[in-house]
C-alpha positions as CSV (number, residue, x, y, z in Angstrom):
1,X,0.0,0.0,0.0
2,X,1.2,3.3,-0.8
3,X,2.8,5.5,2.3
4,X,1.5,9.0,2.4
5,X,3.9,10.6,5.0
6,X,4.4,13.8,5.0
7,X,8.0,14.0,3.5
8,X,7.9,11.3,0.7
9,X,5.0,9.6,-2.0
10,X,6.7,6.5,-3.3
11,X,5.8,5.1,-6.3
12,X,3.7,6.7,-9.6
13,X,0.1,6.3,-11.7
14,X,-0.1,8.4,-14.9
15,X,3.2,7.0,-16.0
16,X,3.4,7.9,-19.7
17,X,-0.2,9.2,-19.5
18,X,-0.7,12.5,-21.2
19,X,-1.0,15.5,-18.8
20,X,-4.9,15.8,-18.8
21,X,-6.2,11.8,-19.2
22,X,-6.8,12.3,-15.6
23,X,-10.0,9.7,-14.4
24,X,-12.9,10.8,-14.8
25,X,-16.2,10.1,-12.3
26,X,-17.6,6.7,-13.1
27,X,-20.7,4.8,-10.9
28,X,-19.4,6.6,-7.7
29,X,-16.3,7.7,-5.9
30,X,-15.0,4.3,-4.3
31,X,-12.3,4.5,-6.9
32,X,-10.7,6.8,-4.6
33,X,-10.2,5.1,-2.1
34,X,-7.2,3.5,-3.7
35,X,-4.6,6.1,-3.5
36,X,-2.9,5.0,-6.7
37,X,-5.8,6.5,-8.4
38,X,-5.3,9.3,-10.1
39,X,-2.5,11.8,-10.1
40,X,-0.2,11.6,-7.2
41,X,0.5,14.5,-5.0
42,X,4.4,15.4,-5.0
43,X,4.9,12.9,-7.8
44,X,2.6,14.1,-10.7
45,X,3.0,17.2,-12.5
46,X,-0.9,17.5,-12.8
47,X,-1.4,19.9,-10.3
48,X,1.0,22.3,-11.1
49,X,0.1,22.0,-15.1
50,X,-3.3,21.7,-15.7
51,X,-4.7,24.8,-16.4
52,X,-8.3,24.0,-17.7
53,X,-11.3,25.8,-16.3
54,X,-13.3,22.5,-15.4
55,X,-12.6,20.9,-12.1
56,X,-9.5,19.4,-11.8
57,X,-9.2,15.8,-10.1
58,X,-10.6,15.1,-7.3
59,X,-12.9,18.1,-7.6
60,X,-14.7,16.2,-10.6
61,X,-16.0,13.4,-8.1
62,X,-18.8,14.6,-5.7
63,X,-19.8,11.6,-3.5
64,X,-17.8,10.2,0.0
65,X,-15.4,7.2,-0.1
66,X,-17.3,4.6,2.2
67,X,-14.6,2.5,4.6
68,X,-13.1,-0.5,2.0
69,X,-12.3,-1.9,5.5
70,X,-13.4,-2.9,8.9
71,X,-11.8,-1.5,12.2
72,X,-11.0,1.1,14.0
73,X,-10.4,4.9,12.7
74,X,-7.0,5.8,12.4
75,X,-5.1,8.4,14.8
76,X,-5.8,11.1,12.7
77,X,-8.9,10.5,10.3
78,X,-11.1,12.9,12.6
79,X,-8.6,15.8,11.9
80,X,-7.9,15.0,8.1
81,X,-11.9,14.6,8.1
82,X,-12.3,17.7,9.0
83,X,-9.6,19.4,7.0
84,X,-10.9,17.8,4.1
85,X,-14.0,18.8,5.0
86,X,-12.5,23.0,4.6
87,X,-10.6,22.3,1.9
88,X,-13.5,21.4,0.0
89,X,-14.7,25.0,0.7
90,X,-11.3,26.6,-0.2
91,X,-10.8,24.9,-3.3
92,X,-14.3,25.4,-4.7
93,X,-13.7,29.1,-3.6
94,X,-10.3,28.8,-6.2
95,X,-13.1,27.3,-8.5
96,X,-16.0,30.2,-8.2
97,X,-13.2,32.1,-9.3
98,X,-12.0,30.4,-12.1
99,X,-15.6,30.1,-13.3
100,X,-16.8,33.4,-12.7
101,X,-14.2,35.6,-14.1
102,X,-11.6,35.7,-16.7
103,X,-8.5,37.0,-17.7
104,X,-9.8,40.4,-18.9
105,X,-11.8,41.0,-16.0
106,X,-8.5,41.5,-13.5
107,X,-6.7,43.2,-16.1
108,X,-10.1,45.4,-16.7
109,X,-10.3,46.0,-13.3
110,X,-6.4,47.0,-13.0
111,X,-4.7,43.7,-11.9
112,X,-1.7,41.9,-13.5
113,X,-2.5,40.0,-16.8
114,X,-1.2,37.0,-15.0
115,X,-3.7,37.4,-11.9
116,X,-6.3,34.9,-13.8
117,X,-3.3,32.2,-14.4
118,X,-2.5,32.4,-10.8
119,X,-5.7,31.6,-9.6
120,X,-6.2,28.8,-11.5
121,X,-2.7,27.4,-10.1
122,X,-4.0,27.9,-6.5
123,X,-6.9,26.4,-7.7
124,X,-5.3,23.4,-9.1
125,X,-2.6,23.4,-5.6
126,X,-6.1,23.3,-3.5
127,X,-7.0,20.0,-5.6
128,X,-4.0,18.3,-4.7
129,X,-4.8,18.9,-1.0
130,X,-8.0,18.0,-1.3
131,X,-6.9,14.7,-3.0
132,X,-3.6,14.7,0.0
133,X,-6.3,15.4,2.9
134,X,-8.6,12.1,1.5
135,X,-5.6,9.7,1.1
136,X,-4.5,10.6,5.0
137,X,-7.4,9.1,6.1
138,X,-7.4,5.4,6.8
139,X,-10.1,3.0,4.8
140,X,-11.9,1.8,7.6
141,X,-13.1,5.8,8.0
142,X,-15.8,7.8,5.0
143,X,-13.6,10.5,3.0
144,X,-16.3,13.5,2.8
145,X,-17.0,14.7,-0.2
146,X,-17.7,18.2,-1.3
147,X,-21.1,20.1,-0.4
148,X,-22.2,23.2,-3.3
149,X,-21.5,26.5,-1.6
150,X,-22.1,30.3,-2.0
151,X,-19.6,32.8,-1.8
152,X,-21.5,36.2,-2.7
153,X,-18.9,37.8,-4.8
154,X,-19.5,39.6,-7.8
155,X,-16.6,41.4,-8.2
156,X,-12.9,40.7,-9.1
157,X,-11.7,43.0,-6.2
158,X,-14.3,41.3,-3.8
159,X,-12.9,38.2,-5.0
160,X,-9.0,38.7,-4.2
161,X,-10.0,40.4,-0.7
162,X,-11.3,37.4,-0.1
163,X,-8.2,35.7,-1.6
164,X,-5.8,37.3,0.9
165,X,-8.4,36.6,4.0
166,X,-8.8,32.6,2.4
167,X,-5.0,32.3,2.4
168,X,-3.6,34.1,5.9
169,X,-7.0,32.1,7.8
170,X,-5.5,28.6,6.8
171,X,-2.6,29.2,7.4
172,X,-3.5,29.6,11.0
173,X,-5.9,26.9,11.0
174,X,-3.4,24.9,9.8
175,X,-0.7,25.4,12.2
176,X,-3.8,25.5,15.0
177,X,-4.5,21.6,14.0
178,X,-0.7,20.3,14.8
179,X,-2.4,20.6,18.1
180,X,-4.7,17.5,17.6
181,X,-2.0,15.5,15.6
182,X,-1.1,12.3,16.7
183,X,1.4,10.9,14.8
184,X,4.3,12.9,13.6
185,X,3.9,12.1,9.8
186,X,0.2,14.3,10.2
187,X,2.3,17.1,11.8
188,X,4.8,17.3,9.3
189,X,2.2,17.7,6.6
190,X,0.5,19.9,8.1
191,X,2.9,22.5,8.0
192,X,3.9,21.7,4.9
193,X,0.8,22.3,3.5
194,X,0.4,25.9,5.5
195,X,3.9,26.6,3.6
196,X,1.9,26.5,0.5
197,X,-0.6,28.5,1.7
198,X,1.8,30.9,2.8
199,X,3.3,31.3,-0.8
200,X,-0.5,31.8,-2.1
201,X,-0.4,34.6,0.6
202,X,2.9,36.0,-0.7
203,X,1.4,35.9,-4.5
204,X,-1.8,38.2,-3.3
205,X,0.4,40.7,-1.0
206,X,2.6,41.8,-3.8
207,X,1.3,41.1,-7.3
208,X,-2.0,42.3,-6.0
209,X,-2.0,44.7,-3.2
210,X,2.0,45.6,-3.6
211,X,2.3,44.9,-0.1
212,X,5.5,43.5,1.5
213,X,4.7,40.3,2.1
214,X,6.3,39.8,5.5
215,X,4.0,39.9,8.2
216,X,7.0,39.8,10.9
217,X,8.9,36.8,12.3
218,X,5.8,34.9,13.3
219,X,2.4,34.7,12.0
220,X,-0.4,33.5,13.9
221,X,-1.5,30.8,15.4
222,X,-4.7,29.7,17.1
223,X,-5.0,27.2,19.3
224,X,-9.0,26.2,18.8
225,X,-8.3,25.5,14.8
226,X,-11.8,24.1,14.8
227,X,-13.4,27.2,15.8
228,X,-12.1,28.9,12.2
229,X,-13.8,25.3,10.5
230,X,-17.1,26.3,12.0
231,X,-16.9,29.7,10.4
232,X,-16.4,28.0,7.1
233,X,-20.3,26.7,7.3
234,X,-21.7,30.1,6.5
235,X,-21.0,29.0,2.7
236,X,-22.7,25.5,2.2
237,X,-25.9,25.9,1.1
238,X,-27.9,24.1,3.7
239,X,-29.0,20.5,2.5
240,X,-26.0,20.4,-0.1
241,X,-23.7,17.8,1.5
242,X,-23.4,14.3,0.0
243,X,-25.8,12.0,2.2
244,X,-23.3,9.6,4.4
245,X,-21.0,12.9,5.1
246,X,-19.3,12.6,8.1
247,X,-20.7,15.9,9.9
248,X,-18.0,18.8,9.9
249,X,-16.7,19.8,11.9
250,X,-16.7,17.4,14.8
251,X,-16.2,18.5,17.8
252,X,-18.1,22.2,16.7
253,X,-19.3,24.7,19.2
254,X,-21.7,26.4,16.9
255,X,-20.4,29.4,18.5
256,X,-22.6,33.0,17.8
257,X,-20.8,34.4,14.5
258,X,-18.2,37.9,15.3
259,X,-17.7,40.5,13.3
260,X,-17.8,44.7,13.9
261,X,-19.5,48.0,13.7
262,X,-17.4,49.4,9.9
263,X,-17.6,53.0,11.7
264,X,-16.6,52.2,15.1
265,X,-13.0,51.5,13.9
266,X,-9.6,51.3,12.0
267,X,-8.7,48.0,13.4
268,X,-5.3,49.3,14.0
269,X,-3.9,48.3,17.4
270,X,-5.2,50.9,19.7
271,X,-8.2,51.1,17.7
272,X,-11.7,50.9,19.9
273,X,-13.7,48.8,18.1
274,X,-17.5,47.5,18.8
275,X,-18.2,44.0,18.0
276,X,-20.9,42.8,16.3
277,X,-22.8,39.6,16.4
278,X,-23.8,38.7,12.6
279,X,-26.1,36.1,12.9
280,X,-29.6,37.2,14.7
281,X,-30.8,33.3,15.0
282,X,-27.5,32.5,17.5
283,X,-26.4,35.2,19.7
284,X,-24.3,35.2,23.0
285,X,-26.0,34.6,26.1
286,X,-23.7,37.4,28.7
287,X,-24.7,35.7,32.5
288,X,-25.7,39.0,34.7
289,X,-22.8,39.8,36.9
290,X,-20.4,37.5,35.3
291,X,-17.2,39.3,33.2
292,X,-16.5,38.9,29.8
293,X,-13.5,39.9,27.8
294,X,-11.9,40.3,24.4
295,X,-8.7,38.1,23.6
296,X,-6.9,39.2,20.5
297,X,-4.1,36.5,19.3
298,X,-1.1,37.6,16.9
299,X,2.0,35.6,16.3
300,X,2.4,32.9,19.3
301,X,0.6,35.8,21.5
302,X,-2.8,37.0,23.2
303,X,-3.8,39.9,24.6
304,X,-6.8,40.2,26.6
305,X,-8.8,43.8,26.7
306,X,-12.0,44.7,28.5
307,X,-15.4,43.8,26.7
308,X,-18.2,45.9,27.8
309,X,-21.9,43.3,27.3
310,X,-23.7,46.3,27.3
311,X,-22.7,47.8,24.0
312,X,-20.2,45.4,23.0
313,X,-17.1,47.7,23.3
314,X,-13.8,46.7,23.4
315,X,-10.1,47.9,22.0
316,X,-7.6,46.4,19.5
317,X,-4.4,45.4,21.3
318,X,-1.8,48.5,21.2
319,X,0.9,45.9,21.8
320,X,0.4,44.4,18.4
321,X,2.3,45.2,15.7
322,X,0.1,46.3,12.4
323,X,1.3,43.2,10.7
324,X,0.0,39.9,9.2
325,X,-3.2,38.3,11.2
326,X,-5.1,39.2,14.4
327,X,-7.7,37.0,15.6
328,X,-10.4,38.2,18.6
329,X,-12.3,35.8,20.4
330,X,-15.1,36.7,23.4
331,X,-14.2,34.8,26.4
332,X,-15.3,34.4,30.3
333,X,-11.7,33.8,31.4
334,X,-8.4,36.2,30.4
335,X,-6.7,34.6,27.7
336,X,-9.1,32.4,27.1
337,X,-7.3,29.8,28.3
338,X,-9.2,26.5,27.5
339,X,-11.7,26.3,24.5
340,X,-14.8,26.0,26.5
341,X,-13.9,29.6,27.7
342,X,-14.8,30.9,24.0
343,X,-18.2,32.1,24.0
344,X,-18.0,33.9,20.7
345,X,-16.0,34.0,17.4
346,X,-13.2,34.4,16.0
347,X,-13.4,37.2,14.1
348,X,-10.5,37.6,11.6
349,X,-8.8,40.8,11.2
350,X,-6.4,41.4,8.3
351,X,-3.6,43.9,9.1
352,X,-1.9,44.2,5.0
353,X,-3.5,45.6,3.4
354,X,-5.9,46.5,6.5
355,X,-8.5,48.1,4.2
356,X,-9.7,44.2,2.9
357,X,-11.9,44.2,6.1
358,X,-14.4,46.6,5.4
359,X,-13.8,46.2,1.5
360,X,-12.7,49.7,1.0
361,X,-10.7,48.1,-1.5
């Protein structure tokens, strides 16, 4: 059986195969649960090379990979469940785009005339996670499959805002998850996974916003990865998911949504800021008498600020630097210092270019 560690993918498929005879769907998708089906990740140049606007493999196959065996779930299936489970959402993101616009439509709207091929390569890099993510999880567990999302975006600015808030969020999702790894091998390809997200990052911060694309020696991560998978939901369309999904993600708070008043704030550190709560069918429930707070993470940090329930008041961190990625949580305990503590959130705040939050831009 091929080994899917992290740092090698022995043996190939495709071998003499022209660059697109790439499998297409058949009766269902139990052809991939053999992991020598299809183009191999690391060995194949398919996901570097194909640039066609239909959905590359695996996003042409839409149903979950049913257990081939009996026994126990590996180590790690429940974390690559679920990360297969956001990937899905990222790469059809890469895939709105890629149907949606067109070259001349970043070029119209004053973007390089190699933004459109660069999309579709993120596109095709999301694929071969997609199709990574589903071969790390053993065959005695399902492999999700894609649901059919929304995204809202009808613009190609709107779209690479959302680019640069896609990228810099998995990244610290990513590094969140080494967290739950078990086995070494899951750890390592976690982070090198969120080192190619980090180069999608780079692309958008200076082809796009000509930004320097350092966001200082650290970037951030979160310890409660799972909490940034919830936020993900908002774009399945309800009823959408493949029947026999495994339900994503597991553990999930259902936490009330967090976002903020546009006028109330720069979101600069030392910036007040009022928080919002987006979604009028879950809000927090504040306990009379009981304190709550705001806990901003950047870079291996938090910093926890006063949180007024009464008008939902707080202040951006003056220690942070105006760099890379803040993240704010509501809490009942400074620091927030286990993940039952979050009450609320996380809200993502971009600091470069810090205009992408209210889409100024």
């Amino acid at each position: 059986m091929r080994s899917f560690s992290a740092c090698t993918f022995a043996a190939a498929l495709l071998v003499a195969e022209p660059l697109q005879a790439v499998p297409t769907p058949q009766d269902s998708s139990q052809a991939l649960a053999n992991p020598d089906f299809g183009p191999i990740v690391s060995e194949s140049p398919y996901y570097n090379n194909y640039n066609g606007t239909t959905p590359p493999f695996p996003g042409n196959y839409t149903q979950p990979v049913f257990p081939t065996a009996k026994g126990p779930p590996g180590p790690d299936d429940l974390l690559f469940q679920n990360l297969a489970g956001a990937e899905w959402a990222i790469y059809n993101f890469y895939q709105f785009g890629v149907d949606t616009f067109n070259e001349s439509a970043f070029v119209e709207a004053g973007y390089p005339n190699t933004t459109y091929q660069r999309i579709i390569e993120i596109r095709d890099n999301e694929a071969g996670h997609a199709r990574l993510f589903e071969n790390s999880i053993s065959n005695t567990s399902t492999k999700p499959a894609q649901c059919k999302y929304q995204f809202g975006l009808t613009t190609p600015v709107a779209f690479l805002a959302a680019h640069t808030i896609v990228e810099i969020s998995s990244m610290a999702f990513l590094t969140g998850l080494i967290l739950q790894a078990k086995l070494d091998s899951s750890k390592a390809a976690l982070v090198a996974v969120a080192e190619t997200e980090s180069r999608h990052e780079a692309w958008g911060l200076i082809d796009i916003w000509q930004q320097s694309p350092f966001g200082g020696p650290v970037d951030t991560a979160f310890p409660y990865a799972n909490e940034i998978l919830d936020t993900t939901k908002v774009f399945i369309i309800p009823g959408s998911c493949p029947a026999g999904n495994p339900s994503y993600p597991v553990p999930s708070q259902n936490l009330p949504s967090l976002s903020y008043a546009q006028n109330s704030t720069t979101l600069l550190p030392g910036s007040p800021i009022t928080f919002a709560f987006s979604n009028p069918a879950n809000q927090p429930k504040f306990e009379d008498g009981k304190t709550y707070y705001a806990v901003y993470f950047h870079g291996l940090l938090n910093i926890t600020e006063p949180f007024d329930t009464k008008t939902n008041a707080s202040m951006v961190p003056t220690e942070f630097e105006a760099k890379g990625l803040f993240l704010a949580v509501i809490a009942d305990a400074p620091g927030a210092p286990t993940i039952d503590t979050v009450v609320a959130g996380p809200l993502v705040i971009v600091e470069q270019p810090v205009e992408i939050n209210s889409g100024i831009l």
